[in-house]
N, C-alpha and C positions, 0 to 999 in steps of 0.2 A: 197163349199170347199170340194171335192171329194177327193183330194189330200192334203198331211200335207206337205205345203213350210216351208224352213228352216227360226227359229223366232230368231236373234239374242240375242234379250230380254228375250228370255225363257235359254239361257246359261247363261246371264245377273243372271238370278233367280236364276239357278244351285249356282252360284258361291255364291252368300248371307247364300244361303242355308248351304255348306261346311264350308263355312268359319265361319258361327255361331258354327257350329258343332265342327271344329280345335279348334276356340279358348276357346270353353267352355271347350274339352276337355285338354286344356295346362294349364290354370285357369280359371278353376269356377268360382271363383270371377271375374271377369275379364267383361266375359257377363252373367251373370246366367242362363237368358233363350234360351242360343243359341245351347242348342240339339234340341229345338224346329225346327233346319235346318231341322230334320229329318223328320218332318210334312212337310214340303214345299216340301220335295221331295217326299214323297208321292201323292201329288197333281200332280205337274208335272209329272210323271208316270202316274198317271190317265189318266191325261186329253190326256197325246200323245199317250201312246197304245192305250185307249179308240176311241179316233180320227181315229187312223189306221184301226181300227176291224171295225169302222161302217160306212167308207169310204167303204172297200174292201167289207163290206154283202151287202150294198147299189149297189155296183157294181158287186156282184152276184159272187165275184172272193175271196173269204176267205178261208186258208186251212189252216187247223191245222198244218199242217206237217210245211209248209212255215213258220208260224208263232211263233211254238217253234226252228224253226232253226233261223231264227234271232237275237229268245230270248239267244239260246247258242252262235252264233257267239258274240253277246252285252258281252255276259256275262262271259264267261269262260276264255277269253285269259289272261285278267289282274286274275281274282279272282283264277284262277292256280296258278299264276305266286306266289302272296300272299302267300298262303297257304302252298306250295312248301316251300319260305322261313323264312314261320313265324314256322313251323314243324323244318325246320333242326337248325334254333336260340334255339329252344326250347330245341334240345337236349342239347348242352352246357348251358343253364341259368335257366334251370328247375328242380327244386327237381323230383322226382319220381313221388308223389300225384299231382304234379303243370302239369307234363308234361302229365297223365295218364289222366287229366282233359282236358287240352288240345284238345288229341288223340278224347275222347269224343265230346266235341265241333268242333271237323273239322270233324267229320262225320258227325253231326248233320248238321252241315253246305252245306256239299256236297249235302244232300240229302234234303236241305233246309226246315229242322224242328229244327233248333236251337235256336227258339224261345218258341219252348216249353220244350227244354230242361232247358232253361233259368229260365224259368215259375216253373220247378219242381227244383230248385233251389233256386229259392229265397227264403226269408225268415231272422229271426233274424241271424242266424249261416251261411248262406250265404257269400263266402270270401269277400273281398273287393273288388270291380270290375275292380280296374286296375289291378289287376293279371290274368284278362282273354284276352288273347292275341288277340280272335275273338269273343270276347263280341258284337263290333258291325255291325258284319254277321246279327243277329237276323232282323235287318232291310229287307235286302236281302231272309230270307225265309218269312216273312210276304207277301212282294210282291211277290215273285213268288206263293206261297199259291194264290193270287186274281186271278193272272194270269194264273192257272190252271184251273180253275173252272168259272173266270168270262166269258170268250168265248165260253164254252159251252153253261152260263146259257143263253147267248144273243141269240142264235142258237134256243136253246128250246122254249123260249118265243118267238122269235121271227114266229118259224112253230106255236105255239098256238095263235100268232095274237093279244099278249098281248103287251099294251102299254109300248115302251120303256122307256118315260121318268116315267112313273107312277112307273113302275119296279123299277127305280133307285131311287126314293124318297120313297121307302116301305121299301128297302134292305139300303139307305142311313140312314133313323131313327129307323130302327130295328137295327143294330151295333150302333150307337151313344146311344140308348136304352139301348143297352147288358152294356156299355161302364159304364155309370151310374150305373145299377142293382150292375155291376164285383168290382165297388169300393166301396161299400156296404158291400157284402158280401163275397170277397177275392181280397184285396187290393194288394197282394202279385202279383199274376198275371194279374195284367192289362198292367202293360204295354208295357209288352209282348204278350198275347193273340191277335190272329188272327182276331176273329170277333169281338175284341174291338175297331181293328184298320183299320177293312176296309171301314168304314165311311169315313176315307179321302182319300182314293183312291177312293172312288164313289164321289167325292167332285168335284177332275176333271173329272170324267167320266160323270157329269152331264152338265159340261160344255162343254166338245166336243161332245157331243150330241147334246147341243144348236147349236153350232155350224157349224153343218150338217145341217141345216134347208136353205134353200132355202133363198139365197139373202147375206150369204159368213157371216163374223163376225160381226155378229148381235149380241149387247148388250140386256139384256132382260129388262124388261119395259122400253122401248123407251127411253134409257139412251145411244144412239147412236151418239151424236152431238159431235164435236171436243171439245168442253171445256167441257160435262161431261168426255169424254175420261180422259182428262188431269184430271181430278179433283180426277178421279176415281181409277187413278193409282198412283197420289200422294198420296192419302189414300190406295190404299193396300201397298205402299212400307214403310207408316209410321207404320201401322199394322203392319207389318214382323218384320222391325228394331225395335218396340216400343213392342214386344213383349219378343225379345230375351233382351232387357235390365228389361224389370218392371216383368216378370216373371223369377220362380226359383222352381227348383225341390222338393219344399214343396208343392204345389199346388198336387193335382189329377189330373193324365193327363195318356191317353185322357180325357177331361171333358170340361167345359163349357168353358175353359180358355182357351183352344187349338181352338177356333173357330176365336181368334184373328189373330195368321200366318196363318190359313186356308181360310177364307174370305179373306188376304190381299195378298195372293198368288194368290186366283182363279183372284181377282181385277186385278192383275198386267198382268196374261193372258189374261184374258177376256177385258182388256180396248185397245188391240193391237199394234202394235210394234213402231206407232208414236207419243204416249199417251207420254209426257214429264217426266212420268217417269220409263217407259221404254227406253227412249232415253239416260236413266242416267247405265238402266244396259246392255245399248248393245255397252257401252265404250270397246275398245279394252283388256285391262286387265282384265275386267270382261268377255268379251268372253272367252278368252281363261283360265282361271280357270276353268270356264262352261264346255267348251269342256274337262277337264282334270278329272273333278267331280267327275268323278265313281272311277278310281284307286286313286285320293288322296284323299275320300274317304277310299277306300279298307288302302293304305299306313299306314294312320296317326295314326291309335289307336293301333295296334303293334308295334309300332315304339314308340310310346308314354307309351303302358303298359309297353315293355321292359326297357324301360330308368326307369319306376317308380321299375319294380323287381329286375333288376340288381343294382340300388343303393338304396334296402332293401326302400322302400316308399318316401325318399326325397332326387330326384332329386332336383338342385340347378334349378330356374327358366331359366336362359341361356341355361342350358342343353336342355330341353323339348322345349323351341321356336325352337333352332337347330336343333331340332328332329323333329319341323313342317315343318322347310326348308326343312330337308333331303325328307321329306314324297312328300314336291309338284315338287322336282328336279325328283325323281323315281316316280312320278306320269306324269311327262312329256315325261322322257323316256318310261314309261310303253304303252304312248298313242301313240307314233310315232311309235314307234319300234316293238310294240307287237300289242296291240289292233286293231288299224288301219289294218295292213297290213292283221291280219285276220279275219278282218272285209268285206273286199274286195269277191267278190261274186268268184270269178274265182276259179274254185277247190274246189268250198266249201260242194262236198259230202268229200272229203279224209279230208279238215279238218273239216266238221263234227265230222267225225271217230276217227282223232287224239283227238281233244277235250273231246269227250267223252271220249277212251281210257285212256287218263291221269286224269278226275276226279275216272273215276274206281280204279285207281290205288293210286292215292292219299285219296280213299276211304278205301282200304285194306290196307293201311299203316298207318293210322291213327287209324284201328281196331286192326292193329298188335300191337300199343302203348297202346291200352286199356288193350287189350289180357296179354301183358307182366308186365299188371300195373305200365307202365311209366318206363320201361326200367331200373329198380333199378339198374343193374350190367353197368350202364355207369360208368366210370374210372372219370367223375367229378363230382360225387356225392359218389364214394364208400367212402368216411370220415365220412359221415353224418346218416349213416343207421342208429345204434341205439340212437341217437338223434331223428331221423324223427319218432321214433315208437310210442314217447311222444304225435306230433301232430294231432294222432286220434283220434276222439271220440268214446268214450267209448259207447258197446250196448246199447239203449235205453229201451229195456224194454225185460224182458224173460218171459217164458212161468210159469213158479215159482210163479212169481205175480201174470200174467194176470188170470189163475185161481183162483186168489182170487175174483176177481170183473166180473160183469157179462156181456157179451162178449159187446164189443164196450164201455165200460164204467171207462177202465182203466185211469188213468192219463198218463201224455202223458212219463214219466218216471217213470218205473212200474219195481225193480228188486228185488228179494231176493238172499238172501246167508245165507246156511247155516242154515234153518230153524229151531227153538228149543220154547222149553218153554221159554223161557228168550231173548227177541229182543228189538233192536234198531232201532229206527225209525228214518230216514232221509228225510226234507221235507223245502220246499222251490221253487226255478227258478231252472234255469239250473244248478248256482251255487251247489246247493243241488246233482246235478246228479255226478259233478265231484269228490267229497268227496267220491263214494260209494265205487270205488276198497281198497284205503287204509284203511277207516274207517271196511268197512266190513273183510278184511283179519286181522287187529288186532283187532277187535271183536271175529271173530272165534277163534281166540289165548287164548282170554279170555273168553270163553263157552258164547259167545252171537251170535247168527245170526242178520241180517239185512237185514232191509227192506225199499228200498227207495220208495217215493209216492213225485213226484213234477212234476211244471208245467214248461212250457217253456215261459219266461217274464211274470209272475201271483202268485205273491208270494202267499203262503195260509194267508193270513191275511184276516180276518173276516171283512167284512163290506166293504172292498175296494177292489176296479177293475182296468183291467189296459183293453186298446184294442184302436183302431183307430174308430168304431164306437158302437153301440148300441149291434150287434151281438157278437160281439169277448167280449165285456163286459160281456153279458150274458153268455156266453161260460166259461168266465175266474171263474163268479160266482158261477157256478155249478160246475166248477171242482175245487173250494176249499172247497165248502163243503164235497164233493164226499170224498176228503181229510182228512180234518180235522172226518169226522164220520168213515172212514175206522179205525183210528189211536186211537180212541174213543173205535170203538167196536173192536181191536184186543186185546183179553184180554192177550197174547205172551208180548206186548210191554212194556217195564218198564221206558224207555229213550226219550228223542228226541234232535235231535239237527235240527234248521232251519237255513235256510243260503241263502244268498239273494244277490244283488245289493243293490247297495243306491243312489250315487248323482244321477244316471242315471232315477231314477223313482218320484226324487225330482224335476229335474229340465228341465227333458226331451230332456239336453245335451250328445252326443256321449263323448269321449276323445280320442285321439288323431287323425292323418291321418285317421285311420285306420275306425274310426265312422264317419267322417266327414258326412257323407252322413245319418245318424240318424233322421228319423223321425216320431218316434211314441211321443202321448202325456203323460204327466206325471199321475202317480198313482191320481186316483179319489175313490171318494166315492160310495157307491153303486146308491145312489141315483141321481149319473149323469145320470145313466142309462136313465133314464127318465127326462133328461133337466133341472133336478133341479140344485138352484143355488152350486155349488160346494164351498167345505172347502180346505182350501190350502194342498196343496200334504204334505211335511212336516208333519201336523198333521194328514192326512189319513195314510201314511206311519204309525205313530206312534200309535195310535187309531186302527189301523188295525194289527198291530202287537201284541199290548198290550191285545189286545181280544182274539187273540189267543192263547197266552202264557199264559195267564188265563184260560181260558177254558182248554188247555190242563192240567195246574197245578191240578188246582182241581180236575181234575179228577185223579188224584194221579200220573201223571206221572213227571220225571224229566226232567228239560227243559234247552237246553242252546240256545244262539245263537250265529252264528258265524258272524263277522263282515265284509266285505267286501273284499277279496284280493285287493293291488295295482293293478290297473288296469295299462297294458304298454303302450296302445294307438297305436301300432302296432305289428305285426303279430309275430307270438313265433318265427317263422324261424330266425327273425331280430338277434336273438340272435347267430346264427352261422353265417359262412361267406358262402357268396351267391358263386355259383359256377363259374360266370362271372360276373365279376364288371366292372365300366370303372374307378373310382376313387379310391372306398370303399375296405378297407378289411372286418373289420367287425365291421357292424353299431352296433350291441349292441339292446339290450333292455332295457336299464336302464329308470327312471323316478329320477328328483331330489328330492330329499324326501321333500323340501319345497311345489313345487307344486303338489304333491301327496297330500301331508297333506291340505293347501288350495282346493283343490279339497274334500275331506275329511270331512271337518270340520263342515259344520252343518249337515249335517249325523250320523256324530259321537260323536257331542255332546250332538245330539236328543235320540242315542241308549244309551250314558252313563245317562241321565236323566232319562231315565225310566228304567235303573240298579239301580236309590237310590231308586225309589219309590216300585220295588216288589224286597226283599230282595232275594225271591226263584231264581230270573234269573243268569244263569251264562252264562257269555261272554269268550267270544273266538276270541283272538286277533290276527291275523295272521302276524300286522307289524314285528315282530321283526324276524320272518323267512322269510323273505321277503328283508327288508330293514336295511342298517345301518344309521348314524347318516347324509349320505350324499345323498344317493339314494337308492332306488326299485328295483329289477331287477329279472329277470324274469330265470336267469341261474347264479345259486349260487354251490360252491364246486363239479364244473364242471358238472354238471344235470343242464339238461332242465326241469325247475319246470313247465314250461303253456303248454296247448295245442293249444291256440289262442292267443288273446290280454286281454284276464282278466277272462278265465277259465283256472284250473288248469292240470297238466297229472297229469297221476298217479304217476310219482315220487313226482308233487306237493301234493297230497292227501294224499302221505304216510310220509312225512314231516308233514304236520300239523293231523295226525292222531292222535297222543298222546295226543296231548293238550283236542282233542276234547271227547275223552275216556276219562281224566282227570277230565273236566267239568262237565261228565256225571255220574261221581264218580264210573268208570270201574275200577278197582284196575286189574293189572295185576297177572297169577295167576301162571306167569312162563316167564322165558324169552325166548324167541322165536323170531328167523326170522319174519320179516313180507314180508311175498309173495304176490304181489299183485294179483287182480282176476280180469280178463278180460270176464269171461262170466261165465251161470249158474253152480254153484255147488253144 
């Protein structure tokens, strides 16, 4: 097999692949496992460039030049076309920050490193992913990343005389190795990272290797006979389908679970095009999905995030299946009309040139939206400015603090204001970080400085950890002591208030749209750390707190805690009107105060418990600035009180500021404006 003949059954695949991908992404529920499409096509990319490269060395005729021009004829005419109009939708449907993020991710894109911008994104405070218009490009620069670098490496090894397939099984378990170590030790980037993922592109490149071997589509251990054939491809196509329904994006992946569609992919190529079942996906409607793959693909997840921004997270489900229609109709067009014809070899130095020319240029326009930071002075967005200012988060940490503690050793929310004999200490999760503009400007009002010390998901509670595995536990462990002794030995401090989440660490539930996708476990003991049997979160939560607030009492300081804000379960923007709707004016951000409180209620009944047992604690209740007797909302006597879906702005922080001075028995010393403080003073 010197030459790659056209395999109907391998479009057959394409189309399984997409379409697991569509409908996971229209409902998740639906198929769970069906982004796992995006593994299948990693394979298939393997195995046919792979194929191609070791046809053309084998025949002494391989040139790079030829081979990244193919790569851009493949590749540029539809993924322009996208780009082009997922940029000019953005200007009408995009906040400022929404489209400036954007601008960011289409360069990233062009220059096919937006998988690692992805990477430097994620995390807890990461937005929710259907607001990313070309979230999944990230596919797109992974492969091209292999595709840079693997036709060299073949080259090199190949003048060193070093065994091909030994090459590919060193480089294939060294990434499946990285793959395991990266979910260990930064969970956060796997499944984004490049060398996590090029395992399964060497999956197929292993396989058209076999397949160069003398004597044409040879099955390897002498699994070559027409009823293993058949046998073999009924088992990879039950792997594929049995993978995208019994797997779900709780799992680690890439990991040992992803070897399911990967084996049952290579099986379906590797058993050849008259295996019965393959004969199932080279039906005419499955080919032609195949052939259309790449652009509806490129179509469906812009097309899909915009329907979810433009009506504020809940799209009706009719809305988003029409939105899949729309995607494979302009993926039909994109293929006849655009792709093909300049795919066609005839002229293809000048459209080389054009091709090129127009990602250049879609490259400088997409840095002109960074540059401008998302085009604020658009005419469908000027309503929204001083609203949108609520939405940022607040510095993380200043130079004020970090010279307190010794270098590399700060918490990960490290600020002062205002420094004196006389401070307030604010300590806790994130929550603690949002508190600090308001709390700290009417503190200075009342001759106290402040000083925040917290962690990001790691509340200081003594004894208890929170992390995905052993290491983030350890982590979380040290930086509440680091905490809790910082606040110990500042003999300035005379207050504290700590502030936290709750159901979220009890029960290791997201709330609304907006978490769906929530998967860390709940609050443990210290002693998971080490595989012991663990006490129910509940009473770590509690047990962990109550050591705290003790130990800081006794050591004479005053102590309150702050309870939980309503969480809204979608994005603070929800609360204005979206600047293109197709239905919506304006979704609101309300919660109904029943199931707020349900949600609530053993959390809250756990913190009121151990309010009767230590008389010294004082609580700090946030419902009643928040909520009435019917609902939560997030934009109360016109302010945008959040800056997410259950942190506060600063206009929220300077609302519940008083109470929190009150609990701390802060006596005002004059009435005064409270200004808020957006960075060091």
């Amino acid at each position: 097999m010197s030459t790659l003949q056209y395999q109907p059954h391998i479009d057959g695949l394409r189309a399984l692949a997409v379409g697991g991908v569509v409908i996971y992404h229209v409902i998740p529920s639906h198929l769970p496992g069906g982004y796992l499409g995006v593994d299948v096509f990693f394979v298939i990319s393997g195995y046919l460039i792979s194929f191609i490269v070791f046809g053309q060395r084998a025949a002494d005729r391989f040139s790079f030049a030829d081979f990244y021009a193919r790569r851009i004829r493949r590749l540029f005419p539809s993924l322009i076309v996208v780009l082009l109009l997922t940029m000019v939708v953005g200007a009408f449907a995009l906040f400022a920050d929404e489209y400036e993020r954007l601008g960011k991710h289409a360069a990233s894109a062009i220059i096919f490193l937006l998988n690692f911008r992805l990477m430097n994104e994620a995390g807890y405070f990461d937005v929710v992913s259907e607001s990313k218009p070309l979230l999944h490009l990230w596919s797109l620069s992974v492969e091209e990343q292999f595709y840079l670098v693997w036709p060299a490496l073949l080259v090199v090894f190949g003048r060193l005389r070093w065994h091909t397939g030994l090459v590919i099984g060193i480089l294939f378990f060294s990434s499946f190795a990285f793959a395991v170590s990266l979910a260990e030790w930064n969970p956060d980037t796997l499944f984004f990272h490049s060398l996590a993922r090029f395992w399964e592109l060497l999956a197929g490149s292993a396989l058209a290797y076999r397949h160069q071997n003398p004597g044409g589509n040879i099955l390897p251990f002498g699994l070559n006979g027409a009823i293993n054939r058949h046998l073999l491809s009924l088992a990879g196509l039950i792997s594929v389908l049995s993978s995208f329904v019994l797997l779900s994006g709780k799992v680690n992946h890439p990991g040992g679970y992803t070897f399911l569609p990967l084996l049952g992919a290579t099986a379906l190529i590797a058993s050849g095009g008259g295996a019965i079942g393959n004969r199932v996906l080279s039906l005419r409607p499955l080919v032609w999905i195949g052939l259309i793959s790449y652009p509806l693909y490129l179509w469906h997840w812009p097309i899909l995030s915009y329907l979810r921004i433009m009506e504020s997270g809940v799209p009706t489900e009719a809305m988003l299946w029409s939105g899949a229609g729309c995607a494979l109709l302009l993926a039909g067009f994109t293929y006849k009309f655009i792709e093909q014809p300049l795919r066609r070899s005839s002229g293809s130095r000048y459209k080389l040139i054009a091709l090129g020319g127009s990602m250049i240029a879609l490259f400088i326009a997409s840095r002109a939206i960074v540059a401008t930071q998302g085009l604020p002075d658009r005419s469908v967005v000027d309503y929204i400015k001083v609203a949108e200012t609520q939405m940022k988060r607040e510095p993380r940490q200043d130079q004020s603090c970090l010279s307190l503690f010794p270098e590399g050793n700060a918490p990960v929310y490290c600020r002062q204001h205002n420094p004196g004999e006389r401070m307030i200490a604010i300590t806790g999760d994130s929550h603690a970080h949002t508190l600090f503009p308001g709390v700290s400007s009417l503190a200075a009002q009342r001759g106290y400085g402040t000083l925040l010390l917290a962690n990001s998901g790691c509340p200081p509670f003594e004894g208890a950890v929170t992390g995905r595995n052993a290491l983030e536990k350890n982590r979380c462990s040290t930086s509440i002591e680091t905490i809790l002794n910082a606040i110990q030995q500042d003999t300035r401090i005379k207050a504290v208030i700590i502030a936290s989440r709750g159901p979220i660490y009890l029960n290791s539930k997201g709330f609304g749209p907006v978490e769906a996708g929530y998967n860390y476990p709940p609050i443990s003991g210290r002693a998971s750390i080490n595989g012991a049997t663990e006490t129910a979160p509940i009473e770590v939560f509690r047990q962990g707190l109550d050591a705290s607030l003790l130990r800081l009492h006794q050591h004479g300081l005053r102590v309150a805690y702050l309870l939980q804000v309503p969480e809204l379960g979608v994005p603070a923007r929800n609360c204005l009107c979206r600047p293109l709707t197709l239905t919506r004016g304006e979704s609101g951000c309300t919660v109904a105060f029943a199931v707020y409180r349900e949600r609530m209620h053993p959390y809250r009944s756990m913190i009121n418990e151990l309010r009767v047992s230590r008389n010294f604690l004082k609580i700090v209740d946030p419902e009643p600035y928040f909520c009435d007797a019917h609902a939560c909302s997030g934009f109360r006597d016109n302010q945008l009180l959040y800056a997410d879906d259950d942190h506060l702005s600063v206009l929220g922080s300077i609302r519940l500021a008083p109470a929190i001075l009150q609990a701390l028995d802060i006596e005002p010393r004059a009435q005064q404006s409270i200004i808020p403080t957006s960075g060091q003073q």
